[in-house]
Legacy VTK file of the C-alpha trace (Angstrom):
# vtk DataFile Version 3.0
C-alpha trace
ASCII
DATASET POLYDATA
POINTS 222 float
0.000 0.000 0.000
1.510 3.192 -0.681
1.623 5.942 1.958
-0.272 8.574 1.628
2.213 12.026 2.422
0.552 14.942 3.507
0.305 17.892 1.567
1.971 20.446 4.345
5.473 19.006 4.888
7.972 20.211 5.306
9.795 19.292 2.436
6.952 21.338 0.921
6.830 24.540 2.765
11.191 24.317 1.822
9.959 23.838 -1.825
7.838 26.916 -1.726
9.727 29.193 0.663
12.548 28.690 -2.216
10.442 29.309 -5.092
9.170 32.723 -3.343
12.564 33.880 -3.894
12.835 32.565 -7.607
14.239 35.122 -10.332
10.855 34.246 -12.517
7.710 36.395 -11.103
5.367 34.257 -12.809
7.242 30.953 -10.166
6.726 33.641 -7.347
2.871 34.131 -7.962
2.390 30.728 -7.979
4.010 30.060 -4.941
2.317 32.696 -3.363
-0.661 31.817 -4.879
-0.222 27.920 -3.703
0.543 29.187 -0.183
-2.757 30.874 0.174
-4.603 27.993 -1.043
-3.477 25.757 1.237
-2.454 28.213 4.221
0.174 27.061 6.912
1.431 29.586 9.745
4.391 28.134 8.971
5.125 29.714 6.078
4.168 33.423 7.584
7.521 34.171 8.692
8.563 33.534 4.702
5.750 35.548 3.499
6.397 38.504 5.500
10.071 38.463 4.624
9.127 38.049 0.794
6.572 41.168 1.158
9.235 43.634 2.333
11.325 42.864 -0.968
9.273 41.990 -3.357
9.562 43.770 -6.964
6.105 42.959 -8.703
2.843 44.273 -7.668
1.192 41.294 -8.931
3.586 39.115 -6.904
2.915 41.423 -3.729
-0.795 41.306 -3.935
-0.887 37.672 -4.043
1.630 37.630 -0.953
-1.196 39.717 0.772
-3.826 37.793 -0.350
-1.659 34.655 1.231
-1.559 36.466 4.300
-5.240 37.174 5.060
-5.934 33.424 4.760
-3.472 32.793 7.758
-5.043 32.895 11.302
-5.554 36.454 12.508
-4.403 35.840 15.826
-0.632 35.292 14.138
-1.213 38.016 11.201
-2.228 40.997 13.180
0.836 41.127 16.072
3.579 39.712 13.457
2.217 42.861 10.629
1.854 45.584 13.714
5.375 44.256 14.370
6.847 44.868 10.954
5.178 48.520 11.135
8.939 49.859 12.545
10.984 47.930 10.086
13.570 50.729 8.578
12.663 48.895 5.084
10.142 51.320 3.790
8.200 48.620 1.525
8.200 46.266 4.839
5.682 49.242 6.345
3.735 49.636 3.311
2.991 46.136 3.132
2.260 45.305 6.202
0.401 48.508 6.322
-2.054 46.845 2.724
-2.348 43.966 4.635
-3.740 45.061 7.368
-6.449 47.167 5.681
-7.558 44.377 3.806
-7.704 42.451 7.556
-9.622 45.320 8.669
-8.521 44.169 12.529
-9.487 47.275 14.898
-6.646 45.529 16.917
-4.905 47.750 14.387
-6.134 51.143 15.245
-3.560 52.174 18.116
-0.726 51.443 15.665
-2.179 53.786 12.866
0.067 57.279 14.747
0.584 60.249 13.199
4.343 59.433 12.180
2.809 56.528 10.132
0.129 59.092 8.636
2.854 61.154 7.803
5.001 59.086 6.548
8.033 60.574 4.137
7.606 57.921 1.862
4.478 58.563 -0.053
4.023 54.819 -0.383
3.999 54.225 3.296
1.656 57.140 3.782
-0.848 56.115 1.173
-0.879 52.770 2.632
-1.299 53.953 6.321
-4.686 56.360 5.443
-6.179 53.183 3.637
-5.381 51.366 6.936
-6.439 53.544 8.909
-10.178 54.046 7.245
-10.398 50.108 7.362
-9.965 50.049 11.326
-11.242 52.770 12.694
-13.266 52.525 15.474
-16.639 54.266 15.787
-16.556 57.500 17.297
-12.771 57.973 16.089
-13.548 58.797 12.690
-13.424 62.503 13.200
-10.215 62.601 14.627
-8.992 60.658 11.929
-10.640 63.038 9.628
-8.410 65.886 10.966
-5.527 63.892 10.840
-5.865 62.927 7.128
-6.700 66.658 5.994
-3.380 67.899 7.569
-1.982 66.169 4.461
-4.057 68.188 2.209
-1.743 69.490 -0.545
1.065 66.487 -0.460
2.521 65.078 -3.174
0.973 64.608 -7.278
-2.332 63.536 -8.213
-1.661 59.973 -7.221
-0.816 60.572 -3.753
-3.840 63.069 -3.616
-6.130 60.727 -5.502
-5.492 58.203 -2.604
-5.579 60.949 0.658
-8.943 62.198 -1.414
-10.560 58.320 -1.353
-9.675 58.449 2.819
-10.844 60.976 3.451
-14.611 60.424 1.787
-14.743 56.511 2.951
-15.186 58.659 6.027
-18.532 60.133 5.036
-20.590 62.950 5.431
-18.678 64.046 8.522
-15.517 65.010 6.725
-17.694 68.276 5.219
-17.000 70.466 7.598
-13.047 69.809 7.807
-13.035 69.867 4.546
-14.540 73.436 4.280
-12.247 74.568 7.284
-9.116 73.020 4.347
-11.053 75.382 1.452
-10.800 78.393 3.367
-6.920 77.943 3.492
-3.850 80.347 2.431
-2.128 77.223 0.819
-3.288 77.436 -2.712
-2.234 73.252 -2.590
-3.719 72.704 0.363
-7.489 75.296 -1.076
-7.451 73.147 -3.557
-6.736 69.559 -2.957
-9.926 70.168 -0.338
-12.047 72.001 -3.152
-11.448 68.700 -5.196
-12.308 66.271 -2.396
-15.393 68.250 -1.803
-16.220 67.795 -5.271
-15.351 63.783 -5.350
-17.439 63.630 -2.336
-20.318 64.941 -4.090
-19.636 63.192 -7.193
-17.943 60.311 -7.170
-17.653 60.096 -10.892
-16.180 63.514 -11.084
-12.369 64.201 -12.423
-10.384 64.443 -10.060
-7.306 66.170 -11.871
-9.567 68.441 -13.881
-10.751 69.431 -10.199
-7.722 69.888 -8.649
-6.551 72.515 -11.893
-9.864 74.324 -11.655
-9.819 74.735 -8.113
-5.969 76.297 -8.623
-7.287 78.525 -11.188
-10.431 80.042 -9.115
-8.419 80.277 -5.911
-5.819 82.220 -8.386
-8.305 84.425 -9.689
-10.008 85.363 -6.042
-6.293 86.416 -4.953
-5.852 88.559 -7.586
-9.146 90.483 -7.131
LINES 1 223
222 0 1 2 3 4 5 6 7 8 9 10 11 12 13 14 15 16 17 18 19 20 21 22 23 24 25 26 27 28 29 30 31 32 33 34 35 36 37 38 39 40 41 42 43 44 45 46 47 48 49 50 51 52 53 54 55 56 57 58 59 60 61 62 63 64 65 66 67 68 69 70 71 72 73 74 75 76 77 78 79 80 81 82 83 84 85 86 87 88 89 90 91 92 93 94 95 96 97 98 99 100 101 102 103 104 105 106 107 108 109 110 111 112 113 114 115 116 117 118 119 120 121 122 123 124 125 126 127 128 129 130 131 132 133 134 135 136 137 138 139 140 141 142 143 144 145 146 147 148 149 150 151 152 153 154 155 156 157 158 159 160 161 162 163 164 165 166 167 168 169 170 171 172 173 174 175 176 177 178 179 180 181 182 183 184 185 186 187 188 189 190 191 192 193 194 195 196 197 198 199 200 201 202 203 204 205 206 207 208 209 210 211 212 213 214 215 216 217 218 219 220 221
């Protein structure tokens, strides 16, 4: 009779903790892909190390998606953990993760330094974070938080403060106004075109942000 080997061992988990570090992408996906199908903690340690270096996007959303199949109770502490790593992309990754989690055990974590993160990457990933674990009654605060970074960065980084800030709701309005009335023709306008978004959802975003330039332009002048 032959034996019947089970599909976790550990040769296994060697096999695939190897080909997450392949030089193919297309051998990483599937890896990643065959680790979240099948989940074992112990491959999280390998995952999270993989995340933090990771080149492809399509590799590193499938290394998430791994992730959130994993037990919560080892997820959540291990990604709050990796939120000081010095590697920028470690932070940003653990930071996706968790919002897809959507763990409130997360909230205490989400600081101002992470909300302000230097690297726009980190940043963006921390106000999606953020919005995903907020508790209930701490969504104002949160709301002034996010609108002190009214201004930063290009119409990416905007585009992604600006989608924060309205999965907040109706109760962003009046911090947004407070942002409209500003000196900072950046900061005027990146709140103008939120306002707008949060109105419309459909609206353009870049032709908003221009417009908003050009009328806060024109009332300076007058």
């Amino acid at each position: 009779m032959q034996e019947v080997v089970p599909i976790n061992t550990e040769h296994t988990n060697t096999r695939l903790t190897a080909a997450l570090a392949a030089g193919t992408p297309s051998v990483r996906l599937k890896a990643a892909l065959a680790i979240g199908t099948d989940p074992d903690p112990a491959l999280l340690d390998a995952l999270m190390a993989r995340c933090a270096v990771e080149p492809d996007f399509y590799v590193r959303d499938m290394l998430t998606w791994a992730l959130t199949r994993l037990p919560v109770e080892l997820t959540v502490p291990r990604l709050l953990a990796e939120l000081d790593s010095a590697v920028s992309q470690a932070r940003s990754q653990a930071l996706h993760t968790l919002s897809k989690i959507g763990d409130v055990r997360a909230w205490p974590a989400m600081t101002s330094t992470l909300l302000r993160d230097l690297d726009d990457e980190v940043a963006r990933a921390a106000w999606r974070a953020a919005v995903a674990v907020v508790p209930d009654g701490e969504e104002r605060g949160l709301a002034e938080e996010l609108a002190s970074q009214l201004g930063r960065g290009g119409r990416e980084v905007q585009l992604s403060l600006s989608r924060a800030l309205i999965a907040l709701g109706a109760l962003v309005e009046p911090v947004l106004k407070r942002a409209k009335e500003s000196d900072v023709p950046g900061v005027a306008a990146h709140a103008a075109a939120t306002q707008r978004l949060l109105e419309d959802p459909d609206a353009a975003f870049e032709l908003d942000v221009k417009e908003a330039k050009r009328v806060f332009a024109l009332g300076t002048e007058g």
